[in-house]
NUMARNU-776292 format. One line per 5 residues: for each residue x, y, z of C-alpha. Coordinates in nm, 4 decimals, always signed. Layout:
# residues N
X Y Z; ...
# end
This chain:
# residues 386
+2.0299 -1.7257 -1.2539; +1.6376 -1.7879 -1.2477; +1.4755 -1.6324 -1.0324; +1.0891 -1.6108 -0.8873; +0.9846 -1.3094 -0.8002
+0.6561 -1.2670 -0.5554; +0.4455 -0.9943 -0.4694; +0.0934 -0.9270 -0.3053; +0.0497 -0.5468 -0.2098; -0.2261 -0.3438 -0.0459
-0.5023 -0.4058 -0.2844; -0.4658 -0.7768 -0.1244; -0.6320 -0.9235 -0.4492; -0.3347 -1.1679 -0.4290; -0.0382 -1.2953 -0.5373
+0.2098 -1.2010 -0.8690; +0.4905 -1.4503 -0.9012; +0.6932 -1.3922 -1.2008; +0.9950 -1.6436 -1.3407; +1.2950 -1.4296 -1.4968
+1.6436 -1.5297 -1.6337; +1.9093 -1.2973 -1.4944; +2.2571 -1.1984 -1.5639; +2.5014 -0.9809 -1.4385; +2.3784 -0.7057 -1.1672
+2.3708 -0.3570 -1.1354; +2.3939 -0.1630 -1.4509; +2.4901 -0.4438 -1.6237; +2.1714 -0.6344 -1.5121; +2.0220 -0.8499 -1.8292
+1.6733 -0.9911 -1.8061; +1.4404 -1.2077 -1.9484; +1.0758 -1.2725 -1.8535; +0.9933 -1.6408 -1.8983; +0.6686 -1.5995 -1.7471
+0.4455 -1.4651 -1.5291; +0.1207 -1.5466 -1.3034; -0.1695 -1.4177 -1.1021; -0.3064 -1.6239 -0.8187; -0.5668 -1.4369 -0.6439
-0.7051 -1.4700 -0.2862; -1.0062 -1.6117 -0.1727; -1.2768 -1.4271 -0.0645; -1.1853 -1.6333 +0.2941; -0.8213 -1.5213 +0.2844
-0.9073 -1.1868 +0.1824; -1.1352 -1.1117 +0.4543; -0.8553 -1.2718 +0.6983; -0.5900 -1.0526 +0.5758; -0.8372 -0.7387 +0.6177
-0.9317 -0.8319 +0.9658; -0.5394 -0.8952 +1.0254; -0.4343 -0.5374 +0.9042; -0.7215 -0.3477 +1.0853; -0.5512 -0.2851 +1.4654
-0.9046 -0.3303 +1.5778; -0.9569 -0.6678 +1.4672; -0.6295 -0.8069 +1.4449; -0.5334 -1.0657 +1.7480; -0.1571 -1.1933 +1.8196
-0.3091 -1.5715 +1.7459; -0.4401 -1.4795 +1.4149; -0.0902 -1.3223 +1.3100; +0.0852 -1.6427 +1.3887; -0.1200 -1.8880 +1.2090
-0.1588 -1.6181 +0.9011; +0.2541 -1.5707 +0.8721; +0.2736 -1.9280 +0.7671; -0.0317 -1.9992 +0.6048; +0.0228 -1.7194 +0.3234
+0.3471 -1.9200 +0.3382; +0.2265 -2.1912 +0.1505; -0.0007 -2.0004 -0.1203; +0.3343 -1.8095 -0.1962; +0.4753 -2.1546 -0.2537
+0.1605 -2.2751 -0.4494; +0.2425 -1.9490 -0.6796; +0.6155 -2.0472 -0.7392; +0.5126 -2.3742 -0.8275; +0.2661 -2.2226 -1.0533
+0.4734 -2.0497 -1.2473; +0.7301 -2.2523 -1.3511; +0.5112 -2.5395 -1.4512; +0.3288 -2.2661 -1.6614; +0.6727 -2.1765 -1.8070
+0.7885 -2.5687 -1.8229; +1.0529 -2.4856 -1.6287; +1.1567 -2.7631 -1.4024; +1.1294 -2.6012 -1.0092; +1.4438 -2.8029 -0.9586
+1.6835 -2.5314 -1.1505; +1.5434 -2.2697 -0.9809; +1.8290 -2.0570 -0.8257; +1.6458 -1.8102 -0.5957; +1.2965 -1.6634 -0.4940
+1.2440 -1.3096 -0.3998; +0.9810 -1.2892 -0.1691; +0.8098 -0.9301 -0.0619; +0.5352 -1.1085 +0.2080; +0.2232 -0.9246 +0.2703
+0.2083 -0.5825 +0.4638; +0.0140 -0.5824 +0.7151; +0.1092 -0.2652 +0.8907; +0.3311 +0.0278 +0.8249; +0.4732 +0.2548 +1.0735
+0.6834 +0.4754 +0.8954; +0.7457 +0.7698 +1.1655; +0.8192 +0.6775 +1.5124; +0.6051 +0.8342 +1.7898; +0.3515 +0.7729 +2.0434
+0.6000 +0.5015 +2.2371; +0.6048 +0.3145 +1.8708; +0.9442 +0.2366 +1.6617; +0.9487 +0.2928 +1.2839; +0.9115 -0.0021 +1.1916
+0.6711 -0.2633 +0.9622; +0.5275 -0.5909 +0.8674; +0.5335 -0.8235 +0.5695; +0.4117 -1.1933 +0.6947; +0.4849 -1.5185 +0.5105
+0.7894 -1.6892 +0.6658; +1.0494 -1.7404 +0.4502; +1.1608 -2.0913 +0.6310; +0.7931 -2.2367 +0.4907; +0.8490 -2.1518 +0.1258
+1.2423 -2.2524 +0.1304; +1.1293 -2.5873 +0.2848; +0.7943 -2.6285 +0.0054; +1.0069 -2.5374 -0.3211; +1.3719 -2.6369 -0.2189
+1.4939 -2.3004 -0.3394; +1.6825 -2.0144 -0.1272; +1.4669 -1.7112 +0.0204; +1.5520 -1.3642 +0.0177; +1.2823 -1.2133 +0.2241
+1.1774 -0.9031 +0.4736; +1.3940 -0.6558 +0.2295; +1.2375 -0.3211 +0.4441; +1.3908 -0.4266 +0.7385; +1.7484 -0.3441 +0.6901
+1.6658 -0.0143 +0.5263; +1.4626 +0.1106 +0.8365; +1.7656 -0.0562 +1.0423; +1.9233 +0.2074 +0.8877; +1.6878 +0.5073 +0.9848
+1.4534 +0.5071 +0.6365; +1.1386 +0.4142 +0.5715; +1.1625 +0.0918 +0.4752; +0.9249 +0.2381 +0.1563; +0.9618 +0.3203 -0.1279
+1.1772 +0.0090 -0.2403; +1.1164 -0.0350 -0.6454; +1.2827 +0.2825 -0.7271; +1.6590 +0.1189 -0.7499; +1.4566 -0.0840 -1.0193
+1.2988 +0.1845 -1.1807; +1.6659 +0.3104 -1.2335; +1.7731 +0.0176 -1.3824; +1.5060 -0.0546 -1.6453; +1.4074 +0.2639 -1.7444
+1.6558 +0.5185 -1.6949; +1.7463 +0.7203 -2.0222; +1.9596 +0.9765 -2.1508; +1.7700 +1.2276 -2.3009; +1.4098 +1.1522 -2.1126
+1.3076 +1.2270 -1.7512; +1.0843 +1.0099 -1.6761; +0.8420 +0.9089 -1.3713; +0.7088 +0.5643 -1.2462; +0.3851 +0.5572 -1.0844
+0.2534 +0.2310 -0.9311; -0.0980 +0.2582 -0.8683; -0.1627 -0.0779 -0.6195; -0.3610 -0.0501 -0.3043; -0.0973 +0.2851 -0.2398
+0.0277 +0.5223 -0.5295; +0.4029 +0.5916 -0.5359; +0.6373 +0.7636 -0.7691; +0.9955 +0.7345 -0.9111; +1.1613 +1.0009 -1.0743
+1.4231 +0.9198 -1.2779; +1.6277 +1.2506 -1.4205; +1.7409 +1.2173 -1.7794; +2.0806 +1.1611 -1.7675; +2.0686 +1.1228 -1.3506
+2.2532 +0.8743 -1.1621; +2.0885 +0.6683 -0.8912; +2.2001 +0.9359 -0.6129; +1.9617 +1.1451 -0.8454; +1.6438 +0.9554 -0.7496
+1.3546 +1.0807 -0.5528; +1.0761 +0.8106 -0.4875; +0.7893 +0.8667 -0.2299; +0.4069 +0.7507 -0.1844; +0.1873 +0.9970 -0.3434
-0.1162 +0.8377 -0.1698; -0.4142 +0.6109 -0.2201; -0.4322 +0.4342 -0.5257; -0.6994 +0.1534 -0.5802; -0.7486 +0.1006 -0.1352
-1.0234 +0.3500 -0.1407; -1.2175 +0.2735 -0.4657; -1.1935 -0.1105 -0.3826; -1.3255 -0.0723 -0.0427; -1.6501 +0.1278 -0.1614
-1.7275 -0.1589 -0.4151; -1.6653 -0.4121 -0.1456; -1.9403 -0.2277 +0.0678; -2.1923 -0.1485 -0.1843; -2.1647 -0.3576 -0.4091
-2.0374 -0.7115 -0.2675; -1.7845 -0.7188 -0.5724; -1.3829 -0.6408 -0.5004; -1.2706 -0.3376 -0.7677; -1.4480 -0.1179 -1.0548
-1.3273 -0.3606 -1.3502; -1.1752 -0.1052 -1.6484; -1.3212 +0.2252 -1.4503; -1.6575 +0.1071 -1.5760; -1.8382 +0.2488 -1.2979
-1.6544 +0.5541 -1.2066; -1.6883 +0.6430 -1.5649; -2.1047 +0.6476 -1.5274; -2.0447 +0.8951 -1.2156; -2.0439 +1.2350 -1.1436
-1.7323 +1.3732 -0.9689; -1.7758 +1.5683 -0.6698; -1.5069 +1.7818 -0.6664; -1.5444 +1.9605 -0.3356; -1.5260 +1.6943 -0.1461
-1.2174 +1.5571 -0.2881; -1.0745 +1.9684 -0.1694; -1.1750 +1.8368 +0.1627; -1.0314 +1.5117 +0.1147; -0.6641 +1.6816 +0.0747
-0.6970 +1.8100 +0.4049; -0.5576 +1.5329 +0.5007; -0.2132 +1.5313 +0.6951; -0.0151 +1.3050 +0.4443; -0.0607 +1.5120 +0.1578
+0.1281 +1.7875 +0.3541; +0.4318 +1.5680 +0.4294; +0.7618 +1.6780 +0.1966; +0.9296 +1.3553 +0.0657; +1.0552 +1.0963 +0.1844
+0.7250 +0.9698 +0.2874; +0.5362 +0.6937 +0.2921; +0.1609 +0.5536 +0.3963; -0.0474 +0.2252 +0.3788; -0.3655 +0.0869 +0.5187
-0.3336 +0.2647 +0.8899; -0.4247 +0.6134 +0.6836; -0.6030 +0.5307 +0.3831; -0.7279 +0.1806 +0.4762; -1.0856 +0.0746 +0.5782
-1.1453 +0.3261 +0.8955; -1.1194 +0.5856 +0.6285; -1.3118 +0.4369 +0.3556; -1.5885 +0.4120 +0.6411; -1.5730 +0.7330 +0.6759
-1.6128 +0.8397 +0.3308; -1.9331 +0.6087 +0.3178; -2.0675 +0.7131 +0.6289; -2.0584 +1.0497 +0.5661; -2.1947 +1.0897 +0.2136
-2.4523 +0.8062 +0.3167; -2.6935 +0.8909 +0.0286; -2.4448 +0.9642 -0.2877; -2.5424 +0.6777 -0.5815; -2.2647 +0.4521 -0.5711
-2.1576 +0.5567 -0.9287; -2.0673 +0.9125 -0.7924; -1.8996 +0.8008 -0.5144; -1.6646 +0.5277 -0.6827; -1.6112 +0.8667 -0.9200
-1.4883 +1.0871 -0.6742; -1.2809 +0.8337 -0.5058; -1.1123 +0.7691 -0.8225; -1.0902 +1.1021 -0.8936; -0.9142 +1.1673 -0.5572
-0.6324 +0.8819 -0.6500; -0.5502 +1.1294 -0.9941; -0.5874 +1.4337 -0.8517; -0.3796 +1.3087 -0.5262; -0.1047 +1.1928 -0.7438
-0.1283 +1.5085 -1.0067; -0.0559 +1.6799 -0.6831; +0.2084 +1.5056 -0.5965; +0.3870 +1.6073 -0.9233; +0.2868 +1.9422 -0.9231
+0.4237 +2.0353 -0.5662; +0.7339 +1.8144 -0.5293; +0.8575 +1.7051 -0.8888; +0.7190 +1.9211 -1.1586; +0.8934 +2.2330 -1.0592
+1.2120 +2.0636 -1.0366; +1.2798 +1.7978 -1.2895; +1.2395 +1.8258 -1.6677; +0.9610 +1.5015 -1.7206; +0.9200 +1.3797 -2.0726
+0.6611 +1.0917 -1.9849; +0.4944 +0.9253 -1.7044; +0.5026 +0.5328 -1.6925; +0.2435 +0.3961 -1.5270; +0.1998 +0.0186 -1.3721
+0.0138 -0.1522 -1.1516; -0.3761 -0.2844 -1.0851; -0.4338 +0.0794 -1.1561; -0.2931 +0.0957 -1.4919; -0.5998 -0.1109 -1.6106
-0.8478 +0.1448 -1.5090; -0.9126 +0.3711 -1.7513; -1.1242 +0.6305 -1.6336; -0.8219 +0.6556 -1.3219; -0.5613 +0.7085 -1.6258
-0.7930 +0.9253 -1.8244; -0.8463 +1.1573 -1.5185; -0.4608 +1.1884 -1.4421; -0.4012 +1.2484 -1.8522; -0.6839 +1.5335 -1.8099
-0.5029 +1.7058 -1.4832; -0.1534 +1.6837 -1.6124; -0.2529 +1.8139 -2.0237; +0.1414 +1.8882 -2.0919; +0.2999 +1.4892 -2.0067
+0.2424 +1.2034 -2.1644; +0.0445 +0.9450 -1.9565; +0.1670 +0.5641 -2.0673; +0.1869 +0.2233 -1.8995; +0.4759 +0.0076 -1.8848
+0.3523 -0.2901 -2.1073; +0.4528 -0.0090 -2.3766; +0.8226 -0.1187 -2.2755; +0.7852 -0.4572 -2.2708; +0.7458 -0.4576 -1.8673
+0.3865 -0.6060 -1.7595; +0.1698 -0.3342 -1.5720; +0.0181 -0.5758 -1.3876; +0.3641 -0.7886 -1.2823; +0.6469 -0.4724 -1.2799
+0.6528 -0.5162 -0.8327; +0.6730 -0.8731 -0.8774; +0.9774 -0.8625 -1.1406; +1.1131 -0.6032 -0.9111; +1.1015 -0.7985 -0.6084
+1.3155 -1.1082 -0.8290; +1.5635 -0.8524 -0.9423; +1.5794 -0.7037 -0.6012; +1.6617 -1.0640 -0.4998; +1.9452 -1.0673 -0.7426
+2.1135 -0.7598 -0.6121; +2.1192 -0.9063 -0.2422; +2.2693 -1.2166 -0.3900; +2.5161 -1.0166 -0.5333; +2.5669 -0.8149 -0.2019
+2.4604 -0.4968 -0.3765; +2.3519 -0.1983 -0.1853; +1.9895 -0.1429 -0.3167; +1.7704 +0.1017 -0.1412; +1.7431 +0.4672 -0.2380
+1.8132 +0.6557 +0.0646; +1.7101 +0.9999 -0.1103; +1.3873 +0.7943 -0.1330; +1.3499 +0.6233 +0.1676; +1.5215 +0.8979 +0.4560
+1.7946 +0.6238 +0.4933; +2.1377 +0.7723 +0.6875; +2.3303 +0.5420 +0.3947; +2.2683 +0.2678 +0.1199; +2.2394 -0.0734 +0.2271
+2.1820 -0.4289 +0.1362; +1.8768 -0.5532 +0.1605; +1.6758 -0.8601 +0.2746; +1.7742 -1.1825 +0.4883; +1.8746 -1.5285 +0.3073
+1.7140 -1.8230 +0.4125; +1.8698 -2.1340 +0.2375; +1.7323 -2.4333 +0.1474; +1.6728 -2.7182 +0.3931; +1.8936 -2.9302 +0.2736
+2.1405 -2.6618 +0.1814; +2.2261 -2.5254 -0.2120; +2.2441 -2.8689 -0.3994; +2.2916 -2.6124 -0.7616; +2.6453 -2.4925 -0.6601
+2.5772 -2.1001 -0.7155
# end
């Protein structure tokens, strides 16, 4: 089967389509990457989607024009990448589309369900590429009393479990989360949880002082001093005393919080501040390890992927708090830092075709393993027979 797989996470920087060639499922799951492709967001969308995900500027009207208008920028990005790969959009079996989170409520309380959001309707891009949709694939695993979050780790499994090497995957997008993957483990054997921020924090200081949208490389936070007590303080804060599963987003570490980091240390150079706040994304997932994996599971390496893995100061500074593990990324195994969710998210797409249970419930507090996602088919129905 070919198969598109989208993804635009937390950083909002925009969207990763990638085009792979599947066979088989499960454990006997055989892939090829044709090719992959960044489109990135406007500064106009950008600012929309921010304003959408903030509960105090976010309006019911806004939500339903923005579900279908990211619609057709996913469907821009499908299109994208196949004529990149010259591969005619007509053969293409299936898209597996993750839609963008808006908001995350992974505990109920307060008269709210558990419950969250990914817009970009699934009816839109079926209709602008012809292809069948598998969409909204957290719904059915909070359905079932999880999270809905962590989702990658059945993928982690399947590409980079080993025999004689524990290993853990850390995606650092907008959120940092984990996989750990036991040498020798099965997929029952899988923990996976959200360690914390991961680039929300640092982007949203270089939005504010500096009018540009990350710290390219670590460039800047590499010129900084660290302030390490105020990091101390920073881990004060509730999430980091949560035992997994658990999982966070843009309602803890999102702008209100950034603002408060900038309000309160007001007149720190911007170099020392972008430091600290990388520093905090390390140190937050070194934590992590030390307190819920490290003393548990025998780890031979860490893999890392995501917008994160291209900052090296952030990878230097988790290498320098964890001095016994080796700190890689996953282009080292042929898998694409930068694209690993959005291959994820087309191989997800092939285990729901398949009707393969594919959450982790030891990762995601789900009562059982389910399918995930919802099918939407093409508008004139499947004219490719599969």
């Amino acid at each position: 089967m070919f198969i598109v797989g989208l993804m635009s996470g937390t950083s909002l920087d925009g969207i990763d389509a990638a085009l792979i060639k599947v066979e088989g499922h499960g454990s006997k799951t055989n892939l090829e990457i044709m090719e992959t492709t960044e489109m990135p967001f406007n500064d106009y969308m950008k600012e929309k989607l921010l304003q959408a995900s903030n509960k105090d500027t976010s309006n019911v009207e806004q939500l339903c024009s923005l579900n279908f208008e990211i619609s057709y920028l996913y469907a821009e990005a499908v299109r994208e990448v196949c004529e990149k790969a010259n591969f005619p959009i007509e053969q293409l079996d299936l898209i597996g589309s993750h839609g963008q989170t808006l908001y995350h409520i992974p505990k109920p309380g307060n008269g709210l369900f558990r419950s969250s959001l990914q817009i970009g309707d699934a009816s839109v891009l079926a209709y602008e590429t012809d292809a069948m949709v598998i969409s909204n694939f957290r719904s059915m695993d909070i359905a079932a009393g999880g999270e809905g979050a962590p989702l990658i780790p059945y993928i982690d499994y399947l590409l980079f479990h080993h025999k004689q090497r524990g290993r853990l995957l850390q995606n650092i997008g907008g959120i940092g989360n984990v996989s750990v993957v036991p040498a020798r483990g099965t997929l029952k054997d899988i923990i996976a949880f959200d360690t914390g921020p991961g680039n929300m924090i640092i982007d949203e200081i270089c939005r504010k002082r500096l009018n540009q949208d990350f710290d390219k490389g670590g460039e800047l936070a590499s010129k900084g001093v660290v302030n390490k007590n105020l990091v101390e303080g920073w881990m004060n804060h509730h999430f980091f005393k949560k035992h997994p599963p658990k999982s966070t987003g843009r309602e803890d570490f999102g702008i209100h919080y950034a603002n408060t980091i900038l309000n309160e240390n007001a007149s720190m150079s911007t170099k020392d501040l972008i430091a600290t706040a990388t520093y905090f994304s390390a140190y937050s997932i070194a934590d992590a390890y030390k307190s819920f994996v490290l003393p548990y599971y025998q780890i031979n390496e860490i893999i890392v992927s995501g917008g994160g893995a291209n900052n090296s100061t952030l990878l230097y500074m988790l290498q320098e708090l964890l001095p016994d593990q080796n700190v890689v990324t996953s282009t080292k195994f042929g898998i694409s830092e930068d694209f690993k969710e959005a291959i994820g998210f087309a191989l997800l797409a092939n285990e729901t075709y398949h009707q393969q249970y594919a959450n982790v419930p030891s990762a995601t507090g789900a009562k059982q393993a389910v399918i995930l996602g919802q099918f939407t088919l093409p508008p004139r129905g499947n004219k490719r027979g599969n």
